[in-house]
C-alpha positions in Angstrom: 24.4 -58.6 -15.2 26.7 -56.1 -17.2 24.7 -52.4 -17.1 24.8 -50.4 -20.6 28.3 -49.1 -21.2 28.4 -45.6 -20.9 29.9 -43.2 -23.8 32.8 -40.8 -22.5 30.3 -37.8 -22.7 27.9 -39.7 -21.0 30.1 -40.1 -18.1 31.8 -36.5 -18.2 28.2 -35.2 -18.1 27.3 -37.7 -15.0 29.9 -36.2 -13.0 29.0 -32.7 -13.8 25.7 -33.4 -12.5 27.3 -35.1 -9.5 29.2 -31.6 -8.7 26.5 -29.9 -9.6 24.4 -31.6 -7.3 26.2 -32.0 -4.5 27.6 -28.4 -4.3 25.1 -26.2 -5.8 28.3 -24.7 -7.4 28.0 -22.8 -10.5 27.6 -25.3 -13.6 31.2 -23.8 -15.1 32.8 -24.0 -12.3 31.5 -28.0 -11.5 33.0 -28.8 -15.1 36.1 -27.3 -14.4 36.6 -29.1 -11.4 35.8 -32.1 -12.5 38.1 -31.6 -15.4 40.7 -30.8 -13.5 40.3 -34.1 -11.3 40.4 -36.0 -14.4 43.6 -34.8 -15.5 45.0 -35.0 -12.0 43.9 -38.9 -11.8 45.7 -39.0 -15.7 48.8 -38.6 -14.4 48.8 -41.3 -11.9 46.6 -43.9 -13.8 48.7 -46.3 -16.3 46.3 -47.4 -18.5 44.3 -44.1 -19.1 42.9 -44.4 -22.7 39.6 -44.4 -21.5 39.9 -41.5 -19.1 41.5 -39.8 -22.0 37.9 -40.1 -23.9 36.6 -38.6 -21.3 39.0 -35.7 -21.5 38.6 -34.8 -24.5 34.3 -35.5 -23.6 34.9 -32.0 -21.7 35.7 -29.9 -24.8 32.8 -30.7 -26.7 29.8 -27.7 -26.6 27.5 -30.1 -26.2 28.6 -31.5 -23.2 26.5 -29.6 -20.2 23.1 -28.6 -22.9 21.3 -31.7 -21.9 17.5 -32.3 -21.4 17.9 -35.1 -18.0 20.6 -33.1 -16.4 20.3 -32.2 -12.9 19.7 -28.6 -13.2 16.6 -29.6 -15.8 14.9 -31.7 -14.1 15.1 -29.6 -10.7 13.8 -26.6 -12.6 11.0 -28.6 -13.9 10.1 -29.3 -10.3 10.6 -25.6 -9.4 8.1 -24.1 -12.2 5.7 -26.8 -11.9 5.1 -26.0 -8.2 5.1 -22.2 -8.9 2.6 -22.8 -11.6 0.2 -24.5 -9.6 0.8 -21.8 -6.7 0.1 -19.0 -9.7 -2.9 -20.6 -10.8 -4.3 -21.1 -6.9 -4.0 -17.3 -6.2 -5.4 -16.4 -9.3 -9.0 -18.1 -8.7 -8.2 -16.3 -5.0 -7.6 -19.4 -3.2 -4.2 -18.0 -1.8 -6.4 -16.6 1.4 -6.4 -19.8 2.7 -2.9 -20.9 2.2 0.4 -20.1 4.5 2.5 -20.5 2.2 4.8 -17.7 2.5 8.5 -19.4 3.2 7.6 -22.3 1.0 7.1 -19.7 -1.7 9.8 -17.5 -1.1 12.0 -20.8 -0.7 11.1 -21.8 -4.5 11.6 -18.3 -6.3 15.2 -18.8 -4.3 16.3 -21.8 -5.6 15.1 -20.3 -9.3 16.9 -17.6 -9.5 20.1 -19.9 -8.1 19.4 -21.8 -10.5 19.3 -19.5 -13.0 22.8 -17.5 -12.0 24.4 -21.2 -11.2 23.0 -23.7 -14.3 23.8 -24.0 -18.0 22.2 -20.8 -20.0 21.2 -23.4 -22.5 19.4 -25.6 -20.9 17.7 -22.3 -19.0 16.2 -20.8 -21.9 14.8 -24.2 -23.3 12.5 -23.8 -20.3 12.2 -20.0 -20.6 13.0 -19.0 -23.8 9.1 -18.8 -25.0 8.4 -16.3 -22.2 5.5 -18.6 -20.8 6.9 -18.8 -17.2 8.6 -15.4 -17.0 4.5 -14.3 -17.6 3.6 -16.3 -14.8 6.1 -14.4 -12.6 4.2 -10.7 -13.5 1.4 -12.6 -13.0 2.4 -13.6 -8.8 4.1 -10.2 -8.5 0.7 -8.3 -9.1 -1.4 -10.6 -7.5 0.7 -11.0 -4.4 0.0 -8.9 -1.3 2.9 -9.9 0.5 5.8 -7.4 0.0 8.2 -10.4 0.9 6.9 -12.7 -2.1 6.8 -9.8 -4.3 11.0 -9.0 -3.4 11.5 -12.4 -4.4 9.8 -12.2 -7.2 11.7 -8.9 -8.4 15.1 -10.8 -7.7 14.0 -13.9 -10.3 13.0 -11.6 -13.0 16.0 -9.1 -12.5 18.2 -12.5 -12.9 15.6 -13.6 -15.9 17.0 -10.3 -17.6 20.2 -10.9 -17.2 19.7 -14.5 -19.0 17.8 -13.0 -22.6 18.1 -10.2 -23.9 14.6 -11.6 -25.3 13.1 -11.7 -22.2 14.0 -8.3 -21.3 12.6 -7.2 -24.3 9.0 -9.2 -23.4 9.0 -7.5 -20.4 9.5 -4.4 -21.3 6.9 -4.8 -23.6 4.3 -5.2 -20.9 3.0 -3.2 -17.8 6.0 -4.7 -15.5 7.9 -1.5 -15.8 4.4 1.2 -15.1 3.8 -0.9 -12.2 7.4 -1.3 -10.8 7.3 3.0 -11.2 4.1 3.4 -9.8 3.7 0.9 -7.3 7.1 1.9 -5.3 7.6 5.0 -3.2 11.4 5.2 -3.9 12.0 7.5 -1.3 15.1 6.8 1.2 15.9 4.5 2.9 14.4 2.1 0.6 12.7 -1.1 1.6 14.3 -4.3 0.7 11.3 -4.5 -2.2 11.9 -1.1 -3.2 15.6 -2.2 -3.7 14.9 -5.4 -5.3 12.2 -3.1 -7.3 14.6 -0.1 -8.7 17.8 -3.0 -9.3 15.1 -4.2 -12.3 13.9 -1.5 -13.6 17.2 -0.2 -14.6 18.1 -3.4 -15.8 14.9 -3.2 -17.8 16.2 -0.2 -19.4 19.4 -1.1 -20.1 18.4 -2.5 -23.3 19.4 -0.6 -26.5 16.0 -1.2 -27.5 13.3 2.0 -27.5 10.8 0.7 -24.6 7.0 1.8 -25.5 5.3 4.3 -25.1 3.2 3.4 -22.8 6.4 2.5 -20.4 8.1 5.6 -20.7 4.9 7.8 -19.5 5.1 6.8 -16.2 8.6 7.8 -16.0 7.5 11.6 -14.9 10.0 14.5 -13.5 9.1 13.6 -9.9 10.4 9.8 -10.6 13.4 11.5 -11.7 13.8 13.5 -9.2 13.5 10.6 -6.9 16.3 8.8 -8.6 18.7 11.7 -8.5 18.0 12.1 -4.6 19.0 8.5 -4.5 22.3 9.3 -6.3 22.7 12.1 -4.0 23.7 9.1 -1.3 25.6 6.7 -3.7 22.6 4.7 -5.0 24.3 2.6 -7.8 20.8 1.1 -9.4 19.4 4.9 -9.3 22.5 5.9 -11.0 22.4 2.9 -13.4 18.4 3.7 -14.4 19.3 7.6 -15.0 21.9 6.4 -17.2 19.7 3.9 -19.0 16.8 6.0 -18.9 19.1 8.4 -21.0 20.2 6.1 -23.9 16.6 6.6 -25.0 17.0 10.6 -25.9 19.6 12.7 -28.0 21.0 15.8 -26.0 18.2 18.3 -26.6 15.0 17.0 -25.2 16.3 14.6 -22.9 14.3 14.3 -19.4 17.4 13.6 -17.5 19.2 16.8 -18.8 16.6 18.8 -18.0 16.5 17.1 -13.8 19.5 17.6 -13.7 18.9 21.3 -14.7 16.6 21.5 -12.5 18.1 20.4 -9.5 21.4 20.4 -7.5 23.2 17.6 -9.5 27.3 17.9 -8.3 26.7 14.8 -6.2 25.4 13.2 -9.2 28.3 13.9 -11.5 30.6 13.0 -8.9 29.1 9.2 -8.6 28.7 9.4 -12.4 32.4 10.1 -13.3 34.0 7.3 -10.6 31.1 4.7 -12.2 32.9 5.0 -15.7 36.4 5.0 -14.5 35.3 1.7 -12.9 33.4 0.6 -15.5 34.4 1.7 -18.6 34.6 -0.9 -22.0 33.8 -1.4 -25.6 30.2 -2.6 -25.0 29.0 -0.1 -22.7 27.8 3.1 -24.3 25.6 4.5 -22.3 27.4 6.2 -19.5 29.8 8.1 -21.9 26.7 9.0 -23.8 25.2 10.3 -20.7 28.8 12.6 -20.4 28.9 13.2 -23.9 25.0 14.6 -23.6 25.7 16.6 -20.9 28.8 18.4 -22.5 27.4 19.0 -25.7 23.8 19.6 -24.6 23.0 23.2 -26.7 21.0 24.8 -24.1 23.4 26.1 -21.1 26.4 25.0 -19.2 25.5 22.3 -17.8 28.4 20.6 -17.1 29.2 23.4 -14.1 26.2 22.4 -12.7 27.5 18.8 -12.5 30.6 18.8 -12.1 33.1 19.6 -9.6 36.5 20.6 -11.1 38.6 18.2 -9.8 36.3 15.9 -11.1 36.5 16.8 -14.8 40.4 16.7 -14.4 39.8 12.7 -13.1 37.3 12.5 -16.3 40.1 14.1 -18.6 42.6 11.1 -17.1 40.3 8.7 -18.3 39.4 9.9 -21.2 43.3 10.1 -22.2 43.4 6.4 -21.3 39.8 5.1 -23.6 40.6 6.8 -26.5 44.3 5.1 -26.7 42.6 1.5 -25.9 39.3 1.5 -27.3 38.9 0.8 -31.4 35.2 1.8 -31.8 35.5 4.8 -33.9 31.7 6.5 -32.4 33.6 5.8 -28.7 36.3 7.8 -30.6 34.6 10.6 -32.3 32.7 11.4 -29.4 35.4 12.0 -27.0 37.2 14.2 -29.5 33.6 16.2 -29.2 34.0 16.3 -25.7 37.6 17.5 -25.8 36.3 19.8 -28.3 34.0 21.2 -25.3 36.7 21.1 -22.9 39.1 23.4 -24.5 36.9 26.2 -24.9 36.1 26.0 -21.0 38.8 27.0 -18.0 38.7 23.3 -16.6 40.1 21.0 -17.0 43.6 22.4 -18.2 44.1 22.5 -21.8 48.0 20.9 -21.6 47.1 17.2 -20.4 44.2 17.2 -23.2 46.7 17.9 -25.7 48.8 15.3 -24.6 46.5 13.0 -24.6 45.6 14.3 -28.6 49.3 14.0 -29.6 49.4 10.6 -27.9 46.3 9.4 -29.9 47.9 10.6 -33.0 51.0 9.4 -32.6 49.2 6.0 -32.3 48.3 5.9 -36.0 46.0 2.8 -35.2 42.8 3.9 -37.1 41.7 5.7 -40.3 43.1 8.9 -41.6 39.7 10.7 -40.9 39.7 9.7 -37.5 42.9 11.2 -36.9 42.2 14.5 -38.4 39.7 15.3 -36.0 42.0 15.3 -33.3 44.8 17.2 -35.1 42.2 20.2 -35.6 42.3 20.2 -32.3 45.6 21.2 -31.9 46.9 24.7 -32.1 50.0 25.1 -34.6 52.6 25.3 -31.4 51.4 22.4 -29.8 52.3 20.7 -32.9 55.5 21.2 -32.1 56.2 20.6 -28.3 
């Protein structure tokens, strides 16, 4: 008997899920290799009209957002079991249960599965926030600090999924509880990483969180975090930044730490995090730099920085405001350079250079560019 005769997307999608399977690769990188066997096999096959179809099956949107795909039905499986273990150790039935590795396996194989798989077919499962509940649900009832890592890992990926999700979780007492519940003192446990890596992703929405969120997020936290910067803690540096976005210059809680406190390791790490990482999407660091230079209360930008530093911060400054079109990204490194050459350092030459090279770019509106010529005294005009 002849089986049902498969469409070319059918069969493009089979062999994704073949890759997919088999490997445990990344869903992009399954249909790209399996694309690129396809064309590989189209130029030794004659008669290749049909492999053609499925070619051309590859391009469609459509192809990999499918509801009996591998990745689907394996995270079906996956939340199902977690589900029933959720429910179990909420009517305390987990005492009698081992079930440690078997539950630490599962939350492992969801969070691949969520870095790995389609987004689309991800957020059809999780999009309504149902499961990622569930999660906050094992994390507080859990006693086990290894569970509870594993846990922190699947939400921190969850975040990096939705946007909505972050947002439901910020919402709720995940972030009090992830503050409060954590010693954050060095060297951190492998929980206490796990635990700190999602809280600044948390806050690294543009969102305002709550209230309620933000009141457990005291001077000694902050404290905590800048000691944690002080030996080139990324996700400490990454939640002070974050944390930040949420204030304007003058009552800012991470001004005033770093007031309070010796912060020249801080500004160090801060500064050689936004040469690195510096685009058109990411505000907050240069907010953070822009707070701390225009801050009206004292000179705080001796307290953190080290002069060489500001001369590396000047370089890339130079190099932003030549590539980057967003005229706030604009406007507020003219503030800063504003700053700069009313102070001894950096020297005032290279930041009129880089002025008179921003100028003499002409790529944005007149207005733009008259900020940075009132910048320039009359002789520099000229040189």
């Amino acid at each position: 008997m002849y089986g049902t005769k498969l469409t070319p997307k059918e069969v493009a999608r089979g062999l994704v899920d073949i890759a997919r399977e088999e490997t445990d690769a990344p869903i992009a990188a399954c249909a790209t290799t399996v694309n690129l066997i396809i064309l590989r096999l189209m130029k030794s096959i004659t008669k290749i009209e049909e492999l053609r179809s499925i070619n051309r099956a590859f391009q469609a949107e459509t192809l990999l957002d499918w509801p009996d795909s591998y990745d689907s039905r394996r995270l079906d499986a996956i939340i199902a079991n977690l589900e029933i273990n959720i429910e179990d150790k909420e009517k305390q039935s987990w005492t009698l249960q081992d079930d440690e590795e078997d539950l630490i396996e599962m939350l492992a194989h969801f969070k691949s599965l969520l870095v790995k798989a389609d987004h689309r077919v991800l957020l059809k499962k999780l999009d309504d926030c149902e499961f990622v509940a569930k999660l906050v649900v094992l994390y507080k009832v859990e006693q086990r600090s290894s569970v509870q890592n594993a846990v922190a890992k699947s939400l921190a990926a969850a975040c990096q999924l939705s946007e909505k999700i972050t947002g439901f979780l910020m919402s709720g007492d995940l972030p009090g509880l992830l503050a409060t519940s954590n010693s954050f003192k060095f060297p951190l446990s492998k929980l206490e990483n796990s635990c700190l890596r999602l809280l600044q992703i948390l806050f690294s929405t543009a969102k305002v969180p709550p209230a309620s969120n933000l009141q457990y997020i005291t001077s000694d936290f902050l404290k905590k975090m800048l000691d944690l910067v002080g030996i080139q803690d990324l996700n400490a540096l990454k939640f002070l930044i974050n944390y930040n976005y949420q204030f304007d210059e003058v009552n800012n809680p991470v001004l005033d730490i770093l007031r309070a406190n010796e912060s020249l390791a801080f500004g160090h790490l801060l500064i050689s995090f936004y040469n690195r990482n510096h685009n058109d999407e990411e505000m907050c660091t240069l907010k953070l730099l822009y707070d701390i230079y225009i801050t009206p209360k004292d000179d705080l930008v001796s307290k953190t920085f080290y002069a060489n530093d500001l001369s590396v911060l000047l370089d890339v400054f130079s190099q932003v405001i030549l590539d980057t079109t967003v005229p706030r990204k604009i406007t507020m490194i003219l503030e800063i350079f504003e700053k700069m050459l009313k102070r001894d350092s950096p020297p005032k030459e290279p930041i009129y250079y880089a002025l008179k090279s921003f100028i003499n770019s002409g790529s944005l509106e007149e207005s733009i560019l008259m900020k940075a010529r009132v910048l320039l005294p009359p002789e520099a005009h000229n040189t």
